[in-house]
C-alpha positions in Angstrom: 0.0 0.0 0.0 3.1 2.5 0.6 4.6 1.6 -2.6 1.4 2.5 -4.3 0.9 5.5 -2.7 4.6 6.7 -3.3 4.0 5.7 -7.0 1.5 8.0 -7.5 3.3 11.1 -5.6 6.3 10.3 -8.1 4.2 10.5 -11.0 2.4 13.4 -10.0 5.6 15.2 -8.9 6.7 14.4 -12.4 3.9 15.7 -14.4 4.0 19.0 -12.6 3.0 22.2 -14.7 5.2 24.8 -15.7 4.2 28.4 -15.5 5.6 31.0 -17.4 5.2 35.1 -16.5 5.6 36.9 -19.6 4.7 40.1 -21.3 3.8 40.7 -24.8 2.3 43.3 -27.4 0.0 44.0 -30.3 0.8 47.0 -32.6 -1.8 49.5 -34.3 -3.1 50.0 -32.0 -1.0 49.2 -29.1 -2.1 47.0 -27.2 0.1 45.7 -24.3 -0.5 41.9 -22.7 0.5 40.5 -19.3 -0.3 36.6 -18.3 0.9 33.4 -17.1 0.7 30.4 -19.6 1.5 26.7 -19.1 4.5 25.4 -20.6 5.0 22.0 -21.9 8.6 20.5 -21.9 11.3 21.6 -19.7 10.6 24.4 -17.3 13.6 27.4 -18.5 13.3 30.6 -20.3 14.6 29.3 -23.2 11.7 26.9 -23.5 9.1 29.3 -22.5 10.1 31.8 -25.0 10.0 29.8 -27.7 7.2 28.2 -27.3 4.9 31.7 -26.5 6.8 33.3 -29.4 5.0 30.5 -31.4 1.4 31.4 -29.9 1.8 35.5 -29.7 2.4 35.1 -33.5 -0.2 32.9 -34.0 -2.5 35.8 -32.4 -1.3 38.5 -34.4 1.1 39.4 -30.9 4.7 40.3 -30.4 6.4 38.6 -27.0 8.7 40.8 -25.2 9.7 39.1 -22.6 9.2 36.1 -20.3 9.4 37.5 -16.8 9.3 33.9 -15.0 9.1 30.4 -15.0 7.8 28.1 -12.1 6.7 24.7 -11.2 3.0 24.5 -10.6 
């Protein structure tokens, strides 16, 4: 019964979210963005950004900068 229930803390402790903090813009007419979105995939800047970069485009939106990145 232990082992079970450490099982199941390891695999929730491994599919924990990532949050990244970022900031983002639209142009004409300005139009300026703060949230948090999940991440998938490693939890870094590096990751974060290029993965928002993808959706801010995808919405007709610049990113500026990711601010932060946390475990859920």
């Amino acid at each position: 019964m232990v082992a079970a229930c450490l099982a199941v803390t390891g695999a929730g402790a491994a599919q924990a979210a990532c949050l990244a903090e970022y900031k983002a813009k639209r142009d004409n007419p300005l139009e300026l963005h703060y949230d948090v979105a999940q991440i998938d995939g490693p939890c870094t800047k590096a990751n974060a950004r290029k993965q928002l970069q993808a959706r801010m485009a995808a919405r007709g939106m610049t990113l500026l900068k990711v601010l932060s990145v946390r475990d859920e």
